[in-house]
N, C-alpha and C positions, 0 to 999 in steps of 0.2 A: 531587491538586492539589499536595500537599507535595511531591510527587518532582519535579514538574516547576516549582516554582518552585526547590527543591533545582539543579537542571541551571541553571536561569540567573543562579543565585548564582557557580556553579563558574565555567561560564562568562564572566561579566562579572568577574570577579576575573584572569581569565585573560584579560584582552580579546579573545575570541572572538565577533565578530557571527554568527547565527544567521536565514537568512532562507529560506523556501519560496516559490517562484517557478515560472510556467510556464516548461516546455521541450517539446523536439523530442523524437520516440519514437529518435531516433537516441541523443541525449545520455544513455539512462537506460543505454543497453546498459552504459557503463564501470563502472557499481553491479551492474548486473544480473548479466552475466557471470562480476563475481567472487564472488556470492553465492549467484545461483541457478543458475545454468548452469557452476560451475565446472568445467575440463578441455573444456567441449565446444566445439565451433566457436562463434564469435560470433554466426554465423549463425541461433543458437540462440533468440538474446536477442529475437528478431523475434517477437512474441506475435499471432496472430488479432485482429483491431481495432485495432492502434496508428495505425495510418492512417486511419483515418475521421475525416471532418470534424469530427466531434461527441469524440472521442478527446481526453481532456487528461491531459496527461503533467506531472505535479509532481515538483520536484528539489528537497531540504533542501541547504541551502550551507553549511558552517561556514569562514569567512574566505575565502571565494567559492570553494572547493573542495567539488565536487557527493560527498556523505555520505550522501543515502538520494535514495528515489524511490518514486513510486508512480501507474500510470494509472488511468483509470477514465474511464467511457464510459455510455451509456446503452444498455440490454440486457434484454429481458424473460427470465427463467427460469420455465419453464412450472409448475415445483415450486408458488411463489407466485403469488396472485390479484391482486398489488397491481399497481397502474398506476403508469408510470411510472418503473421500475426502474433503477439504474444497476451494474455491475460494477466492481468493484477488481481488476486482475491488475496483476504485476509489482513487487510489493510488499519493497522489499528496504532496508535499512541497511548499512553498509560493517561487517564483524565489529568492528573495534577501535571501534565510537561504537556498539553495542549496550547496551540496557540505561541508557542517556540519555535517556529520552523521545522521540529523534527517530521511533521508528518512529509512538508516540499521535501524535505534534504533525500527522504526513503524512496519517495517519488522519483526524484532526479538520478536517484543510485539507480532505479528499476529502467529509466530511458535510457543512462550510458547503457548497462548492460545490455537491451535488447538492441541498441545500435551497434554494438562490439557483436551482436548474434546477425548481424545484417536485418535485424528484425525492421518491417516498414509500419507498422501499426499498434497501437497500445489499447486495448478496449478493458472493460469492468463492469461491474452494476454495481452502483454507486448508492449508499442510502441515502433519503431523499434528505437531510440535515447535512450531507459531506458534501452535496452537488457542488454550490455556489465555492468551497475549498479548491474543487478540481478545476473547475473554471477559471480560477485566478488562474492556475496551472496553464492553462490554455487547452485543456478537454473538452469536447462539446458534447452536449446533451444530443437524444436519438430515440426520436417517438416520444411516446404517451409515457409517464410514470407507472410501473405495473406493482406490486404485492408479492414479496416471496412470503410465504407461510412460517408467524412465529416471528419474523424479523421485522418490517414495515413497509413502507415504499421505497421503491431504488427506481433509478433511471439507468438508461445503457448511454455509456459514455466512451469516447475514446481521441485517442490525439493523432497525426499520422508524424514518424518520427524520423523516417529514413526515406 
């Protein structure tokens, strides 16, 4: 809680407004691309479920300029028995605003919302450099570290919220 009232000391001394807001699965690509998909086509940035109805796509704003992002949807993973499940992909901060709360603050927007969905469960696959991030969060790790292809190692992670 100190770090992040810390950030909006800096911030409001710097007159920087700070707002998270829905967006378009289109909008997240300009965060995505240069974080998680760097070098590859943009075509990249296009994740499994960004277009579903049910699909919401969050954009952190620092001075109306999009700084992180993050989707999340609703998705059963067979691993967990809980109902009602939601996914987080596409989870990303611009390098230079790392380390500023924004990635908890995107985080904590995707838990109110999946609790306003009644949602009981938060899972991801997490790259193995963000693990120890989510964990402060209070996410636990699930199994063995595995290899998505192109990307590196992730772990399956999840919180239970509801």
């Amino acid at each position: 809680m100190l770090l992040l009232l810390n950030c909006y000391r800096f911030f409001a001394q710097d007159n920087f407004m700070i707002n998270i807001s829905e967006i378009t699965f289109e909008e997240t690509f300009s965060v995505r691309h240069i974080v998680l998909r760097a070098g590859k086509p943009i075509e990249t940035c296009f994740f499994d479920g960004d277009d579903l109805p049910t699909t919401k796509h969050f954009g952190l704003f620092v001075n109306k300029k999009i700084t992180g992002v993050v989707s999340v949807f609703q998705n059963k993973n067979n691993t967990f028995i809980a109902d009602n499940q939601y996914q987080i992909r596409g989870m990303a901060v611009l390098n230079e605003a790392q380390k500023l709360s924004f990635g908890k603050q995107l985080v904590m927007h995707c838990e109110t919302y999946v609790l306003e969905q009644k949602g009981s469960l938060i899972w991801f696959n997490a790259r193995e450099n963000a693990s120890l991030f989510y964990e402060k969060l209070g996410y636990e790790k699930v199994g063995n570290p595995f290899s998505i292809t192109d990307i590196g190692l992730h772990y399956l992670m999840f919180k239970k919220v509801g």
